[in-house]
C-alpha positions in Angstrom: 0.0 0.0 0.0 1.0 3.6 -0.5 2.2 5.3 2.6 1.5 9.4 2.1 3.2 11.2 5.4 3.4 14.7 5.5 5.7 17.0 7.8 6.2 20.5 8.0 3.9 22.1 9.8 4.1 24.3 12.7 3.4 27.8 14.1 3.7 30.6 12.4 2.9 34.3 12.5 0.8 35.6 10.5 2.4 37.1 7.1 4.9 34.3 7.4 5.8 31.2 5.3 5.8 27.5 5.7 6.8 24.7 3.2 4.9 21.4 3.7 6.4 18.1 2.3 4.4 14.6 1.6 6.7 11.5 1.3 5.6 8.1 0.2 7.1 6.6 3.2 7.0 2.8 2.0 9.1 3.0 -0.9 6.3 2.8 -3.6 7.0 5.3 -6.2 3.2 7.8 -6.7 5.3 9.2 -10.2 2.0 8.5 -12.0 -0.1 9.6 -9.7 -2.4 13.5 -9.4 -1.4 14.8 -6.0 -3.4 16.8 -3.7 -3.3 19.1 -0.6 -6.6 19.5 1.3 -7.4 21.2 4.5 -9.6 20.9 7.2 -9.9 23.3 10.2 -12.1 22.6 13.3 -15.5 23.2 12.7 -15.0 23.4 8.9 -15.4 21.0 6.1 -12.5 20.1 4.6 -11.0 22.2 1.7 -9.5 21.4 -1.2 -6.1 23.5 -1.6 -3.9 22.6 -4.5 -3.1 19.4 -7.2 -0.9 18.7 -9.4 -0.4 15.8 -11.9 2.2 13.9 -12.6 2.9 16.5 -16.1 3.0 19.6 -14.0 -0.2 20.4 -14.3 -1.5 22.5 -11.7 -4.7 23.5 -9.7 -5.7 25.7 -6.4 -8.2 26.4 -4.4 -9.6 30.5 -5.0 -8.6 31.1 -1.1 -5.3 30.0 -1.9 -4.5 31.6 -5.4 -1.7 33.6 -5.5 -0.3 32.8 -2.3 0.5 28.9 -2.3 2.3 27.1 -4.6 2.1 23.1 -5.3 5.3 21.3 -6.4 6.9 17.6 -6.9 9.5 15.8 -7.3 9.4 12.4 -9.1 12.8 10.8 -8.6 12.0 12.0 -4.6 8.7 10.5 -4.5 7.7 14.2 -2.8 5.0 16.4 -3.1 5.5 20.0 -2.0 3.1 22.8 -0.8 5.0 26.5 -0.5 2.7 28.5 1.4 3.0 32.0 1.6 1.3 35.4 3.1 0.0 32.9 5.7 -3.3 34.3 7.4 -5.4 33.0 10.5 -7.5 31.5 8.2 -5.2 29.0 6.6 -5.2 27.6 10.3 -5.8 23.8 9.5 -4.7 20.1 9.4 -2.9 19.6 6.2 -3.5 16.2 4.4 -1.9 14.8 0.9 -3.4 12.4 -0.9 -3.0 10.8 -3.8 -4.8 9.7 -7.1 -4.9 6.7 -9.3 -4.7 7.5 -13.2 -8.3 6.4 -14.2 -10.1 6.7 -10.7 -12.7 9.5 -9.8 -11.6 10.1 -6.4 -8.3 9.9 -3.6 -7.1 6.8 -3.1 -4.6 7.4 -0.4 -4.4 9.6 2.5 -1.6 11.1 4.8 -2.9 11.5 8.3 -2.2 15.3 8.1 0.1 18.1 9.5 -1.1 20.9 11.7 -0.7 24.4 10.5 -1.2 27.1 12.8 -1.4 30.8 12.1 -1.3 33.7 15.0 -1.9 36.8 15.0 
């Protein structure tokens, strides 16, 4: 099974930066695989943030536009999320996950990394 672990996260003040990182910890390569970052703060649904596919091919959430970046690395087996201009809002658990070429939705889940923002 695919192991998706992501690290990074941490406190930050508001205006600040943070780079997230999801590895596939069980030496399975996801090379082929779309990639996402979702979010999910208390009380709230959970959020889709960014994706990218296994071209480059990018996507992001409108709260997120302009401010975070998604990135891999093949050869790594790493997905990347650059976030920038950090605000209390983007308080959250971030999750990676990743998708199956040909299947509708996720198929694997990291357990998540907690982001906080202050003011």
């Amino acid at each position: 099974q695919v192991q998706l672990v992501e690290s990074g996260g941490g406190l930050v003040q508001a205006g600040g930066s943070l780079r997230l990182s999801c590895a596939e910890a069980s030496g399975r390569t996801f090379n082929t695989y779309t990639m996402g970052w979702f979010r999910q703060a208390p009380g709230k649904e959970r959020e889709f943030v960014a994706a990218i596919t296994w071209r480059g091919g990018t996507w992001y959430g409108d709260s997120v536009k302009g401010r975070f970046t998604i990135s891999r690395d093949n050869a790594k087996n790493t997905v990347y999320l650059q976030m920038n201009s950090l605000n209390i809002e983007d308080t959250a658990v971030y999750s990676c996950a990743g998708q199956i070429p040909g299947r509708v939705g996720y198929d694997y889940w990291g357990q998540g990394t907690q982001v906080t923002v202050s003011s």
